[in-house]
KOLKOLKE-974003 format. One record per residue (C-alpha): x, y, z; residue in one letter. Coordinates in steps of 0.001 Angstrom, whole numbers, plus 500000, padded with zeros to 6 digits. Example, Ala and Ser with C-alpha at 12.3 -4.5 7.8 and 13.67 -1.06 7.14 Angstrom:
BEGIN
<east 512300 | north 495500 | up 507800 | code A>
<east 513670 | north 498940 | up 507140 | code S>
//
This chain:
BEGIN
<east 764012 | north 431896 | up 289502 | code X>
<east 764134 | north 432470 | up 286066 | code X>
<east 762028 | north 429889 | up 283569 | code X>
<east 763351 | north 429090 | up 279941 | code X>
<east 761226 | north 428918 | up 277506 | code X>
<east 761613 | north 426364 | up 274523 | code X>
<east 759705 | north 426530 | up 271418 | code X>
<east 756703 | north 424535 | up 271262 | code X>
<east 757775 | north 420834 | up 269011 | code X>
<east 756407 | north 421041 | up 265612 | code X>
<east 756777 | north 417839 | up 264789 | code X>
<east 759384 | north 418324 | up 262238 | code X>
<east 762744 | north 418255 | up 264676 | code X>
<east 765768 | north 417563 | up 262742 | code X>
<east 764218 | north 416229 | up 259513 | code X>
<east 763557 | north 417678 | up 256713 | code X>
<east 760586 | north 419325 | up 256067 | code X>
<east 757556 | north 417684 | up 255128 | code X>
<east 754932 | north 419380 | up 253227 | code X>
<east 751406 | north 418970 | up 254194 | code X>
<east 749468 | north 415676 | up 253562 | code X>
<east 752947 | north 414835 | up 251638 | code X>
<east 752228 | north 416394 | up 248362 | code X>
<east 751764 | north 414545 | up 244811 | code X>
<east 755616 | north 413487 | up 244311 | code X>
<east 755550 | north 411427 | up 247711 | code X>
<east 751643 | north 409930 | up 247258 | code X>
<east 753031 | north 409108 | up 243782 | code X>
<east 756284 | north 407260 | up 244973 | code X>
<east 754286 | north 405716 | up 247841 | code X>
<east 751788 | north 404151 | up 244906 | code X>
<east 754812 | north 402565 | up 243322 | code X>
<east 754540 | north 399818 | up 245682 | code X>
<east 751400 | north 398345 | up 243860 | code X>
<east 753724 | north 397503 | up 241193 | code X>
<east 754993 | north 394842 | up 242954 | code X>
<east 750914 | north 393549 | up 242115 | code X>
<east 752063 | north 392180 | up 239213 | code X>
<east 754524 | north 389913 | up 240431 | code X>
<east 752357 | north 388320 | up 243216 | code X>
<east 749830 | north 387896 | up 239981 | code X>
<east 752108 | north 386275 | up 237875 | code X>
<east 753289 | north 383866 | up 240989 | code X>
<east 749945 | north 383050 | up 241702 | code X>
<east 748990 | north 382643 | up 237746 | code X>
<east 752291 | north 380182 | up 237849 | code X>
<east 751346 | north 378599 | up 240852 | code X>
<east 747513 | north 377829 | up 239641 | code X>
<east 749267 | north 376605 | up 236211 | code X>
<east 752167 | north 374379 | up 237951 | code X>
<east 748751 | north 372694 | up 240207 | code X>
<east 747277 | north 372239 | up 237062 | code X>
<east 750406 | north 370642 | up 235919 | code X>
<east 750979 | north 368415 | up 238875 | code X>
<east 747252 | north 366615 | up 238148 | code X>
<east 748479 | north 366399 | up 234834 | code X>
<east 751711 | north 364381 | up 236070 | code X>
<east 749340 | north 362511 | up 238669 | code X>
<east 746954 | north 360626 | up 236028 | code X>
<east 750227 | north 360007 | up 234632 | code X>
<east 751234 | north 357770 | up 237469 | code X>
<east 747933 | north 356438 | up 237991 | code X>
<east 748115 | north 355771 | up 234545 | code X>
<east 751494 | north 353671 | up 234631 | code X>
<east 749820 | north 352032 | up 237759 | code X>
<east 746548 | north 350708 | up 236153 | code X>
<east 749007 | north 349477 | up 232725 | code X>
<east 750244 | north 347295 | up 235453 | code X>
<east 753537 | north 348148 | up 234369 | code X>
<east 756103 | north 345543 | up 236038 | code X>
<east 759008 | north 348126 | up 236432 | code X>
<east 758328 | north 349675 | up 239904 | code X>
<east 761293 | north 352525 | up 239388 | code X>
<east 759115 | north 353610 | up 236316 | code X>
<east 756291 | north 354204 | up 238278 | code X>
<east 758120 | north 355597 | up 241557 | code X>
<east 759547 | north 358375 | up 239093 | code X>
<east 756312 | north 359129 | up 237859 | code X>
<east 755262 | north 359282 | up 241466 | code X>
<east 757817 | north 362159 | up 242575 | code X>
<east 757059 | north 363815 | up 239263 | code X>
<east 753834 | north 365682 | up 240332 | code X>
<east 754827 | north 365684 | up 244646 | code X>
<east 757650 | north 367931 | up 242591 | code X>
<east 755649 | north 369705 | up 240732 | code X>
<east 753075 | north 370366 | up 243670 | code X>
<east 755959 | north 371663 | up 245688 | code X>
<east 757464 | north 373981 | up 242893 | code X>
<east 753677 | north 375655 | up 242795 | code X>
<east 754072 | north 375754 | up 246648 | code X>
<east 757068 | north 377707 | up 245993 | code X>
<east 755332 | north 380164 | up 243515 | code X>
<east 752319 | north 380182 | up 245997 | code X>
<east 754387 | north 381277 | up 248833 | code X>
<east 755853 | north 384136 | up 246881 | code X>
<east 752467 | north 385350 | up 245085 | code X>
<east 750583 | north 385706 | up 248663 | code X>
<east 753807 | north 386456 | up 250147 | code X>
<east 754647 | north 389731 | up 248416 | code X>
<east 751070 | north 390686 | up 248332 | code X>
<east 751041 | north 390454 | up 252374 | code X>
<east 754409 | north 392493 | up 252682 | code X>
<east 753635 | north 395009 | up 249733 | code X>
<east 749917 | north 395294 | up 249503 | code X>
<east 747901 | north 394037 | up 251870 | code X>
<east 747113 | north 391681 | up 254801 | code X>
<east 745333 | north 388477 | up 253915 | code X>
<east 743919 | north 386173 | up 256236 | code X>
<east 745592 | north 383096 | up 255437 | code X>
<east 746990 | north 380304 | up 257530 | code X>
<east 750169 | north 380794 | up 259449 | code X>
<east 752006 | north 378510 | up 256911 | code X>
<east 751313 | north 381249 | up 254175 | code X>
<east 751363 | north 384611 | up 256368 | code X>
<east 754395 | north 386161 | up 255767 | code X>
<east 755585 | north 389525 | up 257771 | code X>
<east 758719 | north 390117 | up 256689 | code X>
<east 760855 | north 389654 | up 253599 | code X>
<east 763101 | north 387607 | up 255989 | code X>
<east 760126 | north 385363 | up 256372 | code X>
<east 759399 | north 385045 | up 252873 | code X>
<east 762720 | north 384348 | up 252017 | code X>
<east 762807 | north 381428 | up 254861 | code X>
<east 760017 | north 379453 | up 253378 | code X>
<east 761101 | north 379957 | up 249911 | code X>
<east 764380 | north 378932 | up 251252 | code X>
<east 763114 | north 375712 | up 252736 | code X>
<east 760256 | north 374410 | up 250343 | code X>
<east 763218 | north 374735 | up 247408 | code X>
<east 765137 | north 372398 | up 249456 | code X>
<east 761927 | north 369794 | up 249722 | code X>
<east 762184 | north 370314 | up 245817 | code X>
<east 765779 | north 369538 | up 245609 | code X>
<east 765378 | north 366240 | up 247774 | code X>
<east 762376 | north 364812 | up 245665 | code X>
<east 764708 | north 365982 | up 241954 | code X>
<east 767359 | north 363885 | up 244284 | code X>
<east 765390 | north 360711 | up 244919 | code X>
<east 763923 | north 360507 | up 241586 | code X>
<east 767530 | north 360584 | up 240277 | code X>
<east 767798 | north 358269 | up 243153 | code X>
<east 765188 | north 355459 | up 241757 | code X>
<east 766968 | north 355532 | up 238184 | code X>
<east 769687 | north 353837 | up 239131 | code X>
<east 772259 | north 356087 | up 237531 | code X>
<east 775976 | north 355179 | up 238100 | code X>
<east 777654 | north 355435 | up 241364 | code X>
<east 779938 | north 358918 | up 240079 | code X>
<east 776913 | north 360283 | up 238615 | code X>
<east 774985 | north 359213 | up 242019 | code X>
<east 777743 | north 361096 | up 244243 | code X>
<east 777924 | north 364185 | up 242165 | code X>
<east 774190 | north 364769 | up 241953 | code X>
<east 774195 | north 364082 | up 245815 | code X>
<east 777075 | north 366555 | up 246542 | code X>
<east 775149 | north 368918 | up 244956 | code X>
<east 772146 | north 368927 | up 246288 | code X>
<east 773762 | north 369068 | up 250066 | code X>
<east 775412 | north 372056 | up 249005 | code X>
<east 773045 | north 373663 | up 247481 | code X>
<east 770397 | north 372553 | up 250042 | code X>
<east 772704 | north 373294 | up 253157 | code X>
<east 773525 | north 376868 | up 251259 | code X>
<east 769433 | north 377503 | up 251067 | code X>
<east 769404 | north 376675 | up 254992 | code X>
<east 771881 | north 379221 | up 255540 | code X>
<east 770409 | north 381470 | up 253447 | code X>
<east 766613 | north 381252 | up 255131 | code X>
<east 768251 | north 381075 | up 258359 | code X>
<east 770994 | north 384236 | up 257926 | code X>
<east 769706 | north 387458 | up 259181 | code X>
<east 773393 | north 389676 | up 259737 | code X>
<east 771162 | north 392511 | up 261060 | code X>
<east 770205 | north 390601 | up 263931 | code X>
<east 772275 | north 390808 | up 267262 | code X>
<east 772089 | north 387721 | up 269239 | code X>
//
């Protein structure tokens, strides 16, 4: 019987070679994903500043509530003012920890904010800007615009809404 002998596997098969502990050019490309540092900083700088913002809109309504202003769709548009505003910073929030989780670093953060993939991210951006779009929708809503101005704001939002669905929900790598 005669044995063959194969060479021993280096490791490096059909790829290209690697140089040992990956040399300066690939430690410095590797680094370059810290940039992305300063756009979870600047979400979460927005998102602390849109929070601060939504108070802001809140004594506003309490405000309007304590004048004991008679007109009730004043004061339910100064309701969904800051509930929009919260939900915008939401938005901002979710990216911020978001891209620090996929880019950076794990966090330990509630499964509401942990995000694992960019399809993930992109889901609950997806969905919390249609939560924005209905609350812009129902303040138009409660000032009693006219019925054509109504019906185009509401065929937009659906579209744009039911578009964001499809977007959050649309993976075309994915074999089902």
């Amino acid at each position: 019987m005669s044995t063959v002998h194969e060479p021993a596997d280096d490791g490096e098969g059909d790829h290209a070679p690697r140089a040992e502990g990956g040399g300066p050019v690939r430690a410095a490309l590797e680094a370059t994903r810290f940039l992305v540092v300063v756009g979870a900083a600047t979400s979460l700088l927005l998102a602390a500043a849109t929070y601060v913002w939504s108070i802001v809109k809140a004594v506003g309504f309490v405000r309007t509530l304590l004048a004991g202003t008679p007109n009730e769709d004043e004061a339910l548009v100064k309701l969904f003012a800051p509930v929009d505003v919260v939900l915008t910073g939401t938005v901002l929030l979710i990216i911020g920890l978001g891209l620090w989780e996929l880019f950076v670093d794990d966090l330990d953060l509630p499964p509401a904010l942990t995000t694992s993939t960019f399809d993930d991210l992109k889901a609950k951006i997806a969905t919390t800007l249609v939560l924005v779009l209905v609350v812009q929708f129902l303040e138009t809503m409660v000032k009693r615009p006219d019925a054509e101005a109504l019906l185009q704001r509401g065929i937009a939002v659906t579209l744009v809404g039911g578009l964001l669905v499809v977007f959050a929900n649309w993976h075309p790598d994915r074999k089902e």
